[in-house]
C-alpha positions in Angstrom: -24.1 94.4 -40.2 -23.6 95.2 -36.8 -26.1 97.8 -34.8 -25.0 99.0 -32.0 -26.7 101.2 -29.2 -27.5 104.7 -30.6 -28.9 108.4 -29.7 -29.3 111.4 -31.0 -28.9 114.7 -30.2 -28.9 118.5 -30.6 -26.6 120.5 -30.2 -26.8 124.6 -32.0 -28.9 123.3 -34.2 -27.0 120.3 -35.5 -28.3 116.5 -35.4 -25.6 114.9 -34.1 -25.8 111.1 -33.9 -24.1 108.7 -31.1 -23.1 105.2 -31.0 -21.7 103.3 -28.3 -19.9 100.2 -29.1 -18.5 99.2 -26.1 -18.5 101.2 -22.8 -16.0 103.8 -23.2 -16.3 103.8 -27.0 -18.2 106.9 -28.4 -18.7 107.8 -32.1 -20.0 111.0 -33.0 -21.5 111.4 -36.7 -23.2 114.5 -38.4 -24.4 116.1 -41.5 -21.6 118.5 -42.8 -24.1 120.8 -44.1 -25.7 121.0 -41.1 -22.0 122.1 -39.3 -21.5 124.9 -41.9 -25.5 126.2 -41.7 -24.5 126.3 -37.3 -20.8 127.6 -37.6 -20.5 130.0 -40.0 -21.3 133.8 -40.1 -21.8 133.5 -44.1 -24.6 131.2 -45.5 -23.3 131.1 -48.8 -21.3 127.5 -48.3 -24.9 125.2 -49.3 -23.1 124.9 -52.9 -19.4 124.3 -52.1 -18.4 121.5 -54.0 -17.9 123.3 -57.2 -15.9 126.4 -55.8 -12.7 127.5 -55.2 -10.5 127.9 -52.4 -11.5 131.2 -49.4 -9.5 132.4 -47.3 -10.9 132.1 -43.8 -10.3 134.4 -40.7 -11.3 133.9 -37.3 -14.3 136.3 -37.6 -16.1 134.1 -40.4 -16.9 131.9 -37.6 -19.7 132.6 -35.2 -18.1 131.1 -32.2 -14.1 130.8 -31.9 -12.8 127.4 -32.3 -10.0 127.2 -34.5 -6.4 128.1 -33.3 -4.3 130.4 -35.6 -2.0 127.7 -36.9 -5.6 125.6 -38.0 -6.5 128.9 -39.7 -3.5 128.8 -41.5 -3.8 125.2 -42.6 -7.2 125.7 -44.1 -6.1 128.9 -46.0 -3.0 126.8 -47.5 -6.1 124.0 -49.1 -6.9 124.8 -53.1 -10.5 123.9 -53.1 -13.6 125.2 -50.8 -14.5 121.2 -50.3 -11.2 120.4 -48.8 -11.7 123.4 -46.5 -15.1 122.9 -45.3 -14.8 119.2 -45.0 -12.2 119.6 -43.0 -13.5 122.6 -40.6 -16.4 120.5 -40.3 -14.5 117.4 -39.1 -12.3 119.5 -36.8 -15.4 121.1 -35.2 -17.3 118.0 -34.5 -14.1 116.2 -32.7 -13.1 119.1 -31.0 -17.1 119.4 -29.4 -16.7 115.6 -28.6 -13.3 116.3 -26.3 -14.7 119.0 -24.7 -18.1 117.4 -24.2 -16.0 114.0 -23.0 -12.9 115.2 -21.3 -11.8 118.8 -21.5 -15.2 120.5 -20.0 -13.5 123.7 -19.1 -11.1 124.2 -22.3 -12.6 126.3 -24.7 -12.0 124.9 -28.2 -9.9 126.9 -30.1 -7.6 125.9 -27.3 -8.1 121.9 -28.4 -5.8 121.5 -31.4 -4.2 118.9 -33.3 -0.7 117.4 -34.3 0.6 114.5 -36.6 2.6 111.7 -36.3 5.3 111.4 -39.6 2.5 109.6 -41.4 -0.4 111.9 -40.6 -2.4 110.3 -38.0 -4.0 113.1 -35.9 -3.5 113.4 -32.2 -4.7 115.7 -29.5 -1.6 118.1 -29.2 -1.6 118.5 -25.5 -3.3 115.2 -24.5 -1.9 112.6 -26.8 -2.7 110.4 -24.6 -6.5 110.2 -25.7 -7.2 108.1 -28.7 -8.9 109.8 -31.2 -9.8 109.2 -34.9 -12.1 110.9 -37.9 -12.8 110.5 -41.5 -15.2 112.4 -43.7 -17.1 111.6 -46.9 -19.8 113.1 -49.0 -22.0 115.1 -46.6 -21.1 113.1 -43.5 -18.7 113.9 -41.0 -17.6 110.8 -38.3 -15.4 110.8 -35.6 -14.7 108.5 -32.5 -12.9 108.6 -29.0 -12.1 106.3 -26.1 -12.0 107.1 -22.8 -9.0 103.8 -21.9 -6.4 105.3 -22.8 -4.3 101.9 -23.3 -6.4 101.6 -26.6 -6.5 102.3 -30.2 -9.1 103.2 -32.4 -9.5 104.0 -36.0 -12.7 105.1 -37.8 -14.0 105.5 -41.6 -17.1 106.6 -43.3 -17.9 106.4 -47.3 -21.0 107.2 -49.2 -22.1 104.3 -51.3 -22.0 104.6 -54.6 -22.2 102.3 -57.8 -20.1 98.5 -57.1 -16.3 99.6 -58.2 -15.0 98.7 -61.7 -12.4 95.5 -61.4 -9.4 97.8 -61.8 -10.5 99.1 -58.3 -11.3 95.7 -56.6 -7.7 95.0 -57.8 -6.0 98.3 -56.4 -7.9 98.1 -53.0 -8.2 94.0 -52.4 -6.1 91.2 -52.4 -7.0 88.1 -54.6 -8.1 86.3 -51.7 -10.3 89.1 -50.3 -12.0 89.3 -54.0 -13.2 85.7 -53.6 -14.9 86.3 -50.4 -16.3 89.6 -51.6 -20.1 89.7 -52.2 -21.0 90.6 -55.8 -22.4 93.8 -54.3 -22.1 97.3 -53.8 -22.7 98.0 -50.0 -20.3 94.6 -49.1 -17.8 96.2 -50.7 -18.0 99.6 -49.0 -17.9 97.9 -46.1 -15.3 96.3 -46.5 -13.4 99.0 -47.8 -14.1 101.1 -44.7 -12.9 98.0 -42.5 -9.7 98.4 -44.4 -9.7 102.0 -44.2 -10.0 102.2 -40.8 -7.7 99.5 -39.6 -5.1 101.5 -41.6 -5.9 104.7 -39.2 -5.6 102.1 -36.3 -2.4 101.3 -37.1 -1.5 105.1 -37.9 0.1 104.4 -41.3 -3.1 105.5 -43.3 -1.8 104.6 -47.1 1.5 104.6 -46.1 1.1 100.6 -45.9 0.1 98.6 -48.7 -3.4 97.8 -49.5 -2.0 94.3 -50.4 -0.6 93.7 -46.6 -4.5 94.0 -45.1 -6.8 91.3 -45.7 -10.7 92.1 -44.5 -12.2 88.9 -44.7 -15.9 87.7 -42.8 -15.4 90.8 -41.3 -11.5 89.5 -39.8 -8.1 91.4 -40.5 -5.1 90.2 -41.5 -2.1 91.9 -41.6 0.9 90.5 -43.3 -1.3 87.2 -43.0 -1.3 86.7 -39.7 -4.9 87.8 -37.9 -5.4 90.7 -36.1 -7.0 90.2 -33.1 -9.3 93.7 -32.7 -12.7 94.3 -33.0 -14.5 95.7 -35.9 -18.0 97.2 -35.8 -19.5 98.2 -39.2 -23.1 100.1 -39.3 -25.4 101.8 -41.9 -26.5 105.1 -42.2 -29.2 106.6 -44.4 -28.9 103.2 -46.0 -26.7 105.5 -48.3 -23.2 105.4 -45.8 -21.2 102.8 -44.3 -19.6 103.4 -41.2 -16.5 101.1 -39.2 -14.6 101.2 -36.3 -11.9 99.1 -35.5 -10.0 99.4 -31.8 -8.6 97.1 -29.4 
């Protein structure tokens, strides 16, 4: 598994974690607990898997940095999970544009938009390729500073090896033949798969079936995808993956 160049930092409080694939290529990953414990006013979100949906306003937050239409969005999600996973995810990328590119914006001024199939983009600055996923109590995301390029990133906590009905849904027959007989290779693999599907901003609007992740190569629709992938662990628990140009 690939290891790339790494550092770690602090920033109010929370660890956040840097790797650096390729010049230009930055991923940012930290714990979400951590975000809520530095973000929030309230420190009643340590248990918030279990609980239902708040609604938020501006003022929960010690610092400003959603917009009033991200506000809105959170308020419209059913469980406190969704919400804070999502805050958290939104935080982190928006600290990594302003730390990278938009020194001087203040961040409830960096917001979001989606393309028809839900891939994220900066909503003033399209331009700038960004990416995030979320799982467990991690939170990842990833720029690039060429702007020619794409990128798309995926984290997953690794649990138990996946029951064949699973294997079946996620991987062609092919890619099951190649698969290691163990848990963490096929995490890996699924976040490979993941991730190229961000790349390609179709998410799960494209067929699992249509994306092969073999010896660490794509192929898509059989032919090979000529892109770089980058796959790393964390906590020995995690598997992170990149894919971009």
């Amino acid at each position: 598994m690939y290891k790339p160049d790494m550092t770690s930092s602090s920033m109010n409080k929370i660890s956040i974690t840097t790797l650096s694939p390729k010049p230009g290529v930055t991923i940012w990953y930290s714990k979400i607990p951590e975000i809520v414990r530095s973000i929030f006013c309230k420190t009643t979100y340590h248990n918030y898997r279990p609980m239902v949906n708040e609604i938020f306003q501006k003022t929960d937050f010690i610092k400003p940095f959603l917009s009033d239409g991200e506000i809105k969005t959170i308020n419209s999600f059913k469980a406190l999970k969704k919400q804070i996973e999502w805050i958290s995810g939104r935080y982190l990328i928006k600290k990594m544009i302003q730390n990278i590119f938009l020194k001087t914006i203040a961040l409830d001024q960096i917001t979001f938009s989606y393309l028809d199939k839900g891939a994220p983009f900066l909503t003033n600055y399209p331009d700038i390729p960004v990416s995030l996923s979320h799982s467990n109590d991690y939170t990842a995301v990833a720029c690039c500073e060429n702007k020619e390029q794409t990128i798309g990133i995926d984290i997953e906590k690794i649990v138990k090896k996946p029951d064949a009905g699973f294997l079946k849904t996620a991987f062609t027959k092919n890619e099951i033949l190649n698969l290691k007989d163990d848990a963490c290779e096929i995490f890996k693999h699924w976040t490979i798969k993941e991730a190229y599907l961000k790349y390609i901003k179709k998410g799960f609007n494209e067929s699992l079936h249509n994306v092969e992740v073999i010896n660490n190569e794509i192929f898509h629709n059989k032919k090979k995808i000529n892109i770089d992938v980058i796959s790393t662990s964390i906590d020995d628990d995690y598997v992170l993956s990149l894919v971009f140009d």
